[in-house]
TORTIPA-807836 format. One line per 5 residues: their letters; for each residue y, z, x of C-alpha. Coordinates in Angstrom, 2 decimals. Layout:
N
A = Y:Z:X | ... $
END
This chain:
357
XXXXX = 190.11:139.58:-26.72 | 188.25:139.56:-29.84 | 185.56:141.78:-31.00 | 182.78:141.51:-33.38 | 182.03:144.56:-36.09 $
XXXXX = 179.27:145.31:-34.38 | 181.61:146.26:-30.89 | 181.56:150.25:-30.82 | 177.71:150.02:-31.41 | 176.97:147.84:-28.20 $
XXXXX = 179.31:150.47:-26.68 | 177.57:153.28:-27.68 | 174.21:151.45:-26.26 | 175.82:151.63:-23.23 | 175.88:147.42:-22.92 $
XXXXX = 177.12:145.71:-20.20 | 180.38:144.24:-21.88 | 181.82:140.74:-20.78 | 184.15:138.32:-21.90 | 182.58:134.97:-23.37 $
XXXXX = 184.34:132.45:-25.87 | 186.98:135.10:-26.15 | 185.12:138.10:-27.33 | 184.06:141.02:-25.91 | 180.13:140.50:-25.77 $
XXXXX = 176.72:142.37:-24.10 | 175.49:140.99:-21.50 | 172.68:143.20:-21.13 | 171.77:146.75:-22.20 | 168.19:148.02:-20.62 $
XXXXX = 168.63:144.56:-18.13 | 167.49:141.24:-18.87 | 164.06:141.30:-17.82 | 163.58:144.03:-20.14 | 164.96:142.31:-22.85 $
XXXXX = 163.55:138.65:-22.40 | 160.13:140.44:-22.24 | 160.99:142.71:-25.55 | 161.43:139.73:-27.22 | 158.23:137.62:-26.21 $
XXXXX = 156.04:140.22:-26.89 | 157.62:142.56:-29.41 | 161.41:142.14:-31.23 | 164.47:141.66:-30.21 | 167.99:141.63:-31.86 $
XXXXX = 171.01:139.83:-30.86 | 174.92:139.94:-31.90 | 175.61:136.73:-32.50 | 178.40:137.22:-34.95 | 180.99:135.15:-32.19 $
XXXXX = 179.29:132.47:-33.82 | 181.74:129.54:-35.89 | 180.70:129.30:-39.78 | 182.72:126.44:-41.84 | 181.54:126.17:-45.20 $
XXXXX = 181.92:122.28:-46.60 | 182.73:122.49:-50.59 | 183.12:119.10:-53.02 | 181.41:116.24:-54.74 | 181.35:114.56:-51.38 $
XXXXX = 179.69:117.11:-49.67 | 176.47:115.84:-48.79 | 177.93:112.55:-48.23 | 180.26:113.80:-45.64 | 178.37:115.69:-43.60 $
XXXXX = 175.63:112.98:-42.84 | 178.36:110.76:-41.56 | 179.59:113.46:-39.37 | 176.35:114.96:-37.95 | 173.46:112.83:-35.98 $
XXXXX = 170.38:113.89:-37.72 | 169.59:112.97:-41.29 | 170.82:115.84:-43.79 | 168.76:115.50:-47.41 | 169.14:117.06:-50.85 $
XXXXX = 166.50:119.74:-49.83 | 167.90:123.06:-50.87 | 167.14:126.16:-48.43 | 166.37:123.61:-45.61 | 168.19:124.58:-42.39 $
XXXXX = 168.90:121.16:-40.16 | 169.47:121.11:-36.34 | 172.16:117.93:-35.03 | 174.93:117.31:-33.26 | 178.77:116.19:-33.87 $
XXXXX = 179.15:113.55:-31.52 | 182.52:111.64:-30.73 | 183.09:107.67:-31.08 | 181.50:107.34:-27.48 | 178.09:109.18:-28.05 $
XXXXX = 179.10:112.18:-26.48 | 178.59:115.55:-27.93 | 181.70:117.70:-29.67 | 178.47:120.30:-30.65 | 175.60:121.18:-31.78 $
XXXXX = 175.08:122.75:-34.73 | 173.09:124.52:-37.59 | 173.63:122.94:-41.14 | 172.60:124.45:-44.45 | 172.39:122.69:-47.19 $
XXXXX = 172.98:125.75:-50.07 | 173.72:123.14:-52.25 | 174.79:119.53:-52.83 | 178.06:120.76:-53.01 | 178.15:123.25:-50.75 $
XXXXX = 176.90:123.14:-46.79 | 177.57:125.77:-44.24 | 177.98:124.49:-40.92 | 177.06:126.68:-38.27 | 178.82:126.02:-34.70 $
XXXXX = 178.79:127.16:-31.13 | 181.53:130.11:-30.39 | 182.95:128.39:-27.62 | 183.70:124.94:-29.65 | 184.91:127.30:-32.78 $
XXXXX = 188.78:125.97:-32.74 | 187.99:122.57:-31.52 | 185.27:121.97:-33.92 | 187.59:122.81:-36.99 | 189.92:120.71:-35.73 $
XXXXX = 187.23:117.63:-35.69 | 185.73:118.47:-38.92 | 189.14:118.50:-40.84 | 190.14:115.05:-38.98 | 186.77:113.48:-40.11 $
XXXXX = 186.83:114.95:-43.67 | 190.05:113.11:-44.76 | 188.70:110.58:-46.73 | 185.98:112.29:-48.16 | 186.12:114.43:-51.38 $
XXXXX = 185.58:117.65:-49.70 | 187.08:120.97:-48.61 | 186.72:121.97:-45.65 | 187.20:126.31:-44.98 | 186.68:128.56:-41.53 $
XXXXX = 184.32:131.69:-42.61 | 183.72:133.01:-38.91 | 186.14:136.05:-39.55 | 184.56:136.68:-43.10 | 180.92:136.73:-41.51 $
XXXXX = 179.06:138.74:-39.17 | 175.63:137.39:-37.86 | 172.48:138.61:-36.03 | 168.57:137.44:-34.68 | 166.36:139.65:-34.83 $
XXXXX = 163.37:137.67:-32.83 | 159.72:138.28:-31.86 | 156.14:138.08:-32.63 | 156.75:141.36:-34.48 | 159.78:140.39:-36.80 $
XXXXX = 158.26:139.34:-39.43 | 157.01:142.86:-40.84 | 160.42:144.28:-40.35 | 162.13:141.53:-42.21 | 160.48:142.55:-45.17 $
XXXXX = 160.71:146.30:-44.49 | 164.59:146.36:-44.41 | 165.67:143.39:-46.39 | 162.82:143.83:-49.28 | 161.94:140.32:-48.65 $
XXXXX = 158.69:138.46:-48.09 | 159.49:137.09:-44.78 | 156.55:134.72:-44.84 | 157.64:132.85:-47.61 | 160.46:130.72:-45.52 $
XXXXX = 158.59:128.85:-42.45 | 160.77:127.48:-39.57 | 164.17:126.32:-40.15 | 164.20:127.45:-44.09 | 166.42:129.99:-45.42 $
XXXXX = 166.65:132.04:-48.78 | 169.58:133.65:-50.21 | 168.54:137.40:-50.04 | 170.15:140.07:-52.62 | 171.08:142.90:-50.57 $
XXXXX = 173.03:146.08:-51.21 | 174.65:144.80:-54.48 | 175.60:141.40:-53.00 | 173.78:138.96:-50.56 | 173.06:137.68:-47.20 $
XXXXX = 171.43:134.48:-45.72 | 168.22:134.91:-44.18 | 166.58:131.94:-42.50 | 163.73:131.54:-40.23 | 165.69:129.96:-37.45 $
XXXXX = 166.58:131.18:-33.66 | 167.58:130.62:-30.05 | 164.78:132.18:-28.16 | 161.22:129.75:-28.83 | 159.70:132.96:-30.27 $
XXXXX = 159.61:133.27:-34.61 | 162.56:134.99:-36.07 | 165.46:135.26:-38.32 | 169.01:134.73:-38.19 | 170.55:136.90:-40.79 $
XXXXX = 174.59:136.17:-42.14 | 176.53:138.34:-44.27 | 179.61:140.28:-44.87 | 180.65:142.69:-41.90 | 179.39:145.62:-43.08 $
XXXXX = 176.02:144.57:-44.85 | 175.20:143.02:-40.86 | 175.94:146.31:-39.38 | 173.76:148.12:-41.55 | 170.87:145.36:-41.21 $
XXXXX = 171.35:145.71:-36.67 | 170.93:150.20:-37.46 | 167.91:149.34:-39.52 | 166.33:147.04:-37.11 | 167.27:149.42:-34.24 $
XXXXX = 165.88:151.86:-36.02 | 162.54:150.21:-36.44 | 162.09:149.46:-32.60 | 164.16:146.15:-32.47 | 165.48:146.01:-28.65 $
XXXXX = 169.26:145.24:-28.74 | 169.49:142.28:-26.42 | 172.92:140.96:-24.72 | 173.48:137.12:-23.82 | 171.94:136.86:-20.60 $
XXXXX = 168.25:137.54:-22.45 | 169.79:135.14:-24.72 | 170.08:132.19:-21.92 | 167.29:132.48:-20.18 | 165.30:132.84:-23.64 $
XXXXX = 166.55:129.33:-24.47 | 166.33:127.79:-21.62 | 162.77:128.64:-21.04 | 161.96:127.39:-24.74 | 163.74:123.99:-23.87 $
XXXXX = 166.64:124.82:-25.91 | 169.89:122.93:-24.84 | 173.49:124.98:-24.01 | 176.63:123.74:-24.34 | 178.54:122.82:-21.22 $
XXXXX = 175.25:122.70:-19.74 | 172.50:120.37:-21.25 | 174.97:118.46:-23.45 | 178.64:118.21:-22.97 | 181.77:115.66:-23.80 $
XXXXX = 180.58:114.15:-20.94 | 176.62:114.27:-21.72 | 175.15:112.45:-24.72 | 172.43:113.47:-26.78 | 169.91:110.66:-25.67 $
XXXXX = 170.45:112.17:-21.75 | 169.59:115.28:-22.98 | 166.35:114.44:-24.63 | 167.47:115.37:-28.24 | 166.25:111.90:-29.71 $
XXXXX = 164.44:113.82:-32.79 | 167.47:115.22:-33.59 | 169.26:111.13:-33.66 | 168.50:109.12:-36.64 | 169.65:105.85:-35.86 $
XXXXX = 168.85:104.36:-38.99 | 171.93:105.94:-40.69 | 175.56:105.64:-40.85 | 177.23:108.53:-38.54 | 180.28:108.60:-35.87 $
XXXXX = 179.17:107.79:-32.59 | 176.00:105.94:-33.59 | 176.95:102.41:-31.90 | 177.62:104.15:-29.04 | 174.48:105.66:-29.17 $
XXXXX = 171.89:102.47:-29.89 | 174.14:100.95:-26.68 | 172.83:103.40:-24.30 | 169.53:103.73:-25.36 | 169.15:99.84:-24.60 $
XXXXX = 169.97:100.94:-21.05 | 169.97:104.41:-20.23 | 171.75:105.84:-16.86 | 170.87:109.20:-16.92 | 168.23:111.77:-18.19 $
XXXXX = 168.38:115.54:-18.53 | 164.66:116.09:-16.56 | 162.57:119.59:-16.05 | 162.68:120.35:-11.61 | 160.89:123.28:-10.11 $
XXXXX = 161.78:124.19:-6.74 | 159.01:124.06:-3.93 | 160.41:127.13:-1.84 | 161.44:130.72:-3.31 | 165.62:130.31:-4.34 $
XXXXX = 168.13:130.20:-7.45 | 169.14:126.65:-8.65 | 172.14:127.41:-10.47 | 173.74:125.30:-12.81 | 176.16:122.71:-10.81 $
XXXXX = 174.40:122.84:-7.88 | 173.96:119.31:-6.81 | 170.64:117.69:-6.46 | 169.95:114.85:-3.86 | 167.58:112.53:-3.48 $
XXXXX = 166.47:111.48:0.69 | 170.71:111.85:1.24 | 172.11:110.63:-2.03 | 173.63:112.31:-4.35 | 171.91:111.67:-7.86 $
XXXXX = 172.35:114.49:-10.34 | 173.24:118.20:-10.99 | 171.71:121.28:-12.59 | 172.35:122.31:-15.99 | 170.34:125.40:-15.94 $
XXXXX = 168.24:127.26:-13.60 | 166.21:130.39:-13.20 | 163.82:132.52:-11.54 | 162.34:133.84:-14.60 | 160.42:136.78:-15.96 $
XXXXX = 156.35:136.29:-14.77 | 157.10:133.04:-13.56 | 156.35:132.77:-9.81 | 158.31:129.31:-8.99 | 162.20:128.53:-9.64 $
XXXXX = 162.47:126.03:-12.57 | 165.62:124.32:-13.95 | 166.99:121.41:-15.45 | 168.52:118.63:-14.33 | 170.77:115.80:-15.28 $
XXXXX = 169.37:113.08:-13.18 | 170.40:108.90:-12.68 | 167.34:107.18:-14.15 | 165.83:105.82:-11.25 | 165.18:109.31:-10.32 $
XXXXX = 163.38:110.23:-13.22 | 160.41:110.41:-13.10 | 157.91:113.26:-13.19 | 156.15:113.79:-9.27 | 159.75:112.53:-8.11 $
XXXXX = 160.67:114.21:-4.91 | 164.35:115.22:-4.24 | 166.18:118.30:-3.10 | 168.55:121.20:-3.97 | 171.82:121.73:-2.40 $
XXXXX = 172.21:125.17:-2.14 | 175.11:126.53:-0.29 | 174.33:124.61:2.85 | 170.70:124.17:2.67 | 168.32:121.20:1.04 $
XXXXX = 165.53:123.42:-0.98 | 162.75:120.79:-1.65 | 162.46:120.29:-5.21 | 160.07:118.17:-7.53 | 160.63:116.59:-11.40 $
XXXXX = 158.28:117.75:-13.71 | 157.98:118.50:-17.66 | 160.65:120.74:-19.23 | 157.80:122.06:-21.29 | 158.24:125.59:-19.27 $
XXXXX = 157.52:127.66:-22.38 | 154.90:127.00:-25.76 | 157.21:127.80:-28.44 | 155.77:130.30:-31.48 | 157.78:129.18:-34.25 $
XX = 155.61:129.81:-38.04 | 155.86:125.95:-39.80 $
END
């Protein structure tokens, strides 16, 4: 099993270790209530250094990447892009992170999990552009540190002014002789900064933070952070079986350009099967993801995610859902273990997200 550099610290935090995407991760340190609440009211700070960075090099660089991604990638330096890879069907290989350092050079940032896989893709896609293509995950360690008290911290240990990126910007930070990547980006709804550099730099940033009251927070904070903020998993909200217009991720689509997947795409949105829709349960239970949701005695969907959150009195998930079933007010039911929980659609809106634009 692999281990990031930051390992014998989560250890001596006394973390809950578990295996996920073939490292050894936290899962929680204080507990995830804790945690989720240290980070919408205060600061929190994640190891997220499982994470897969490929860095795209060459005259074609630029041109590459916007065929390979959904969303529209421009010549804006320091911007920070969110999209998907999606195969010739529509469906999603990943989502992703892409910053544009410069026209030449564009650091794709990909989901653990999808790390080998996504290579893979990337280098079978990149043949006939002029472009190099080169993994960085074992070069780089990454963390968040996220929170309405972040900011001020930033600039303490970094001796940056934090408040000159806004949301999904980054800057190029010098840093103990050499540099790391800050940018204003995140998984958890709240403001915050992801922060990538060389193993040892990283470590030194998570002490500091620590230091300076940031809670260290393992990946269950981490998941039901996101998925109160409306923030889509992999193998959950979007899959190789779930495309990006079921999962609601149309801003993130730009139709209007060349990419793979596209015609598959403008197909389905002409007539849609299925939508990725918000559900709160009507009595007090868990709707975990797979549980299957019915509708009178059909079967019509499943659950992608679903919690009983921190100061939220009624069970919320999501849902992937046939279309007929839709609609917000629809009335349908849970399945879970052998009993029907009565469940209604409604928004996904379950959190107001605090990003700094």
């Amino acid at each position: 099993m692999k281990k990031t550099a930051l390992y014998e610290k989560h250890l001596a935090l006394n973390a809950k270790m578990i295996e996920y995407a073939g490292f050894s991760m936290p899962v929680s340190y204080t507990g995830i209530t804790e945690e989720h609440m240290a980070v919408r009211t205060g600061m929190g700070i994640f190891d997220v250094s499982h994470m897969g960075e490929f860095m795209v090099e060459g005259q074609d660089a630029l041109r590459f990447v916007n065929q390979l991604v959904t969303n529209q990638i421009t010549d804006e330096l320091g911007k920070v892009t969110y999209a998907l890879m999606c195969d010739e069907k529509g469906f999603v290989v990943d989502d992703l992170l892409v910053y544009v350092i410069d026209l030449e050079k564009i650091l794709l940032v990909v989901n653990a999990g999808n790390m080998e896989k996504d290579f893979d893709w990337v280098i079978k896609q990149s043949k006939p552009f002029k472009v190099t293509v080169k993994n960085k995950s074992e070069d780089l360690s990454q963390v968040a540190i996220q929170g309405p008290k972040t900011a001020s911290v930033i600039n303490e240990i970094l001796g940056v002014d934090a408040n000159s990126l806004t949301f999904m910007t980054f800057i190029a930070a010098p840093y103990q002789d050499f540099h790391v990547i800050v940018s204003r980006t995140g998984y958890t709804g709240e403001d915050g900064f992801e922060i990538y550099g060389r193993h040892d730099l990283v470590e030194k940033i998570w002490d500091d933070a620590v230091a300076k009251g940031a809670q260290p927070c393992g990946l269950g904070a981490r998941d039901t952070l996101r998925f109160e903020a409306n923030l889509p998993l992999y193998g959950h909200e979007i899959s190789e079986s779930i495309n990006p217009v079921e999962a609601g991720l149309n801003f993130a689509i730009k139709l209007d350009k060349p990419f793979i997947g596209r015609d598959a795409l403008v197909a389905y949105k002409e007539s849609p099967k299925r939508k990725v829709v918000g559900i709160e349960l009507l009595e007090r239970n868990i709707p975990r993801h797979g549980y299957e949701v019915y509708a009178n005695d059909q079967l019509i969907g499943h659950i992608t995610t679903g919690y009983l959150l921190p100061n939220v009195s009624v069970p919320i998930a999501c849902a992937l859902v046939d279309i007929d079933y839709a609609k917000i007010g629809t009335e349908l039911s849970v399945k879970i273990r052998n009993n029907f929980v009565p469940a209604r659609v409604r928004n996904r809106k379950f959190y107001i997200k605090n990003y700094i634009k």
